[in-house]
C-alpha positions, 0 to 999 in steps of 0.5 A: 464522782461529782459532775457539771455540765458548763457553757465555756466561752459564754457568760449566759446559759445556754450560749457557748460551747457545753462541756462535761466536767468530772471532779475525782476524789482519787485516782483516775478510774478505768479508761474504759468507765470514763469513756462511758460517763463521756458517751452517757454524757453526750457533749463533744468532751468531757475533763476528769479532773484529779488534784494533785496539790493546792494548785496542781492538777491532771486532766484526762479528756474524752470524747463520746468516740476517744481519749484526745491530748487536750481540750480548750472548751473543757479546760474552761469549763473545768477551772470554771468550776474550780474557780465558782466552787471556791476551789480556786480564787480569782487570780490563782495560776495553776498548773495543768498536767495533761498528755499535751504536755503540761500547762498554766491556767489563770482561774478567775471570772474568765479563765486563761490557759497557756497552750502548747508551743504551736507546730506548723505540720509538714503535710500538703494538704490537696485544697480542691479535695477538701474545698469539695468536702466542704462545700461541694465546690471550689471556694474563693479565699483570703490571697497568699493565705494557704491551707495550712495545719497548726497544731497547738495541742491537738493538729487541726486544718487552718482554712482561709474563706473568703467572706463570713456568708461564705463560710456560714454556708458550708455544709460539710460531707461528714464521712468524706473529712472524717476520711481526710482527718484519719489520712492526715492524722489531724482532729478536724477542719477550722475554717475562718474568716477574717472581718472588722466588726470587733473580731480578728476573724469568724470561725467554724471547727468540724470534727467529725472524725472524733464524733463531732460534726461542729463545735461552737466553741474551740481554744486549741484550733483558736490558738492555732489559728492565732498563730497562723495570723502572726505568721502572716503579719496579721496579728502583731506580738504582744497583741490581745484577739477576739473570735466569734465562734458559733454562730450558724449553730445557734450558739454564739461563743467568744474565744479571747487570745492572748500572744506574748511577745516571746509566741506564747499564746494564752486562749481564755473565755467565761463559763456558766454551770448550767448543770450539776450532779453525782454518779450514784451507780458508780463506786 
């Protein structure tokens, strides 16, 4: 198995969100072997990659803790790889077969994939509960916009704050959100705010129920977010968005949306392979 470590959502080494990215020359091994190359591997997800055709391929994704449906740092960083490696060329659009459901990817320079229908989830969220977990307080945020969950592959807590040094200074309590995840069956909290300095918002995702206490960069929990913002006459179909991602990890990251007017939502970004290898104790 041939492996790359890849900055997504940034064009510069060292920026961005870092994924692992395994290409399989057959079938996908055991689940248990796969998790362990993710855990030896250290990054928030790691993509096992089998083609199934020209321009055809299944993509299992797992963190150092589990397996999760899907992964928008990773399917960058994945068809990256694909696209730098001469695999793919600039402009293919592939199908992406993954337990989300499955998905078009634009290879290229900056890689596009489609995301899931979004789903708002049915479940109140208790806002004082988690603004303590957060922050250890009540925070102000945005008027008329609610705590919400959005799923758009993987379920995650939309939450509104009400400016960027605001959410720049939280400081969550790890095991208390891991508990709240589990009890709402979400994969974490993406916090943001909104601004007008060339982005539609700044934003932070917490995990850490699945072993991640943030990430830098976050396409699924970015497309939700987009879709949150229509909902509300913030962003307007067919419109293009930017968020910056990252920054109070010392790793800033871009992540570009793309809504259509029929809803659909595109999540895309560049990629840098920093690193790459093979597995010699692995047959």
């Amino acid at each position: 198995m041939k492996y790359y470590i890849v900055d997504a959502f940034t064009s510069e080494p060292f920026g961005g969100n870092p994924a692992g990215v395994v290409l399989l020359d057959s079938v996908f091994p055991a689940d248990k072997l796969m998790q362990q190359v993710a855990a030896e591997l250290r990054y928030s997800e790691t993509a096992f990659v089998q083609r199934n055709g020209p321009a055809e391929f299944t993509v299992r994704y797992f963190t150092p803790a589990g397996e999760v449906d899907l992964c928008g740092h990773a399917t960058i960083a994945t068809f990256g790889v694909l696209c730098q490696k001469g695999i793919l060329r600039d402009g293919d659009v592939c199908m992406n077969h993954t337990l989300a459901g499955d998905l078009e990817v634009k290879a290229g320079e900056q890689v596009m994939m489609q995301m899931a229908a979004p789903r708002v989830m049915d479940k109140d969220v208790d806002t004082g509960r988690l603004h303590r977990i957060m922050a250890g307080t009540t925070m102000p945020s945005w008027p008329d916009m609610p705590i919400e969950i959005v799923s758009t592959g993987l379920p995650d807590i939309m939450m509104p704050v009400a400016t960027v040094d605001d959410l720049n200074a939280m400081q969550p309590d790890m095991e208390a959100l891991s508990e709240l995840s589990r009890e709402m069956e979400v994969t974490g909290v993406h916090a943001f705010a909104l601004s007008d300095d060339g982005y539609v918002a700044h934003v932070r995702n917490f995990g850490p129920l699945y072993g991640i206490n943030e990430e830098s960069a976050t396409g699924t929990a970015n497309a939700a977010l987009t879709h949150y913002l229509y909902r509300r006459g913030l962003i307007t179909a067919p419109a293009t968005s930017r968020f910056l991602q990252g920054e109070a990890m010392g790793r800033p990251s871009v992540v570009a949306t793309m809504l259509e007017d029929n809803g659909t939502i595109w999540v895309g970004g560049m990629s840098c392979i920093l690193a790459e290898g093979e597995f010699l104790c692995i047959s």
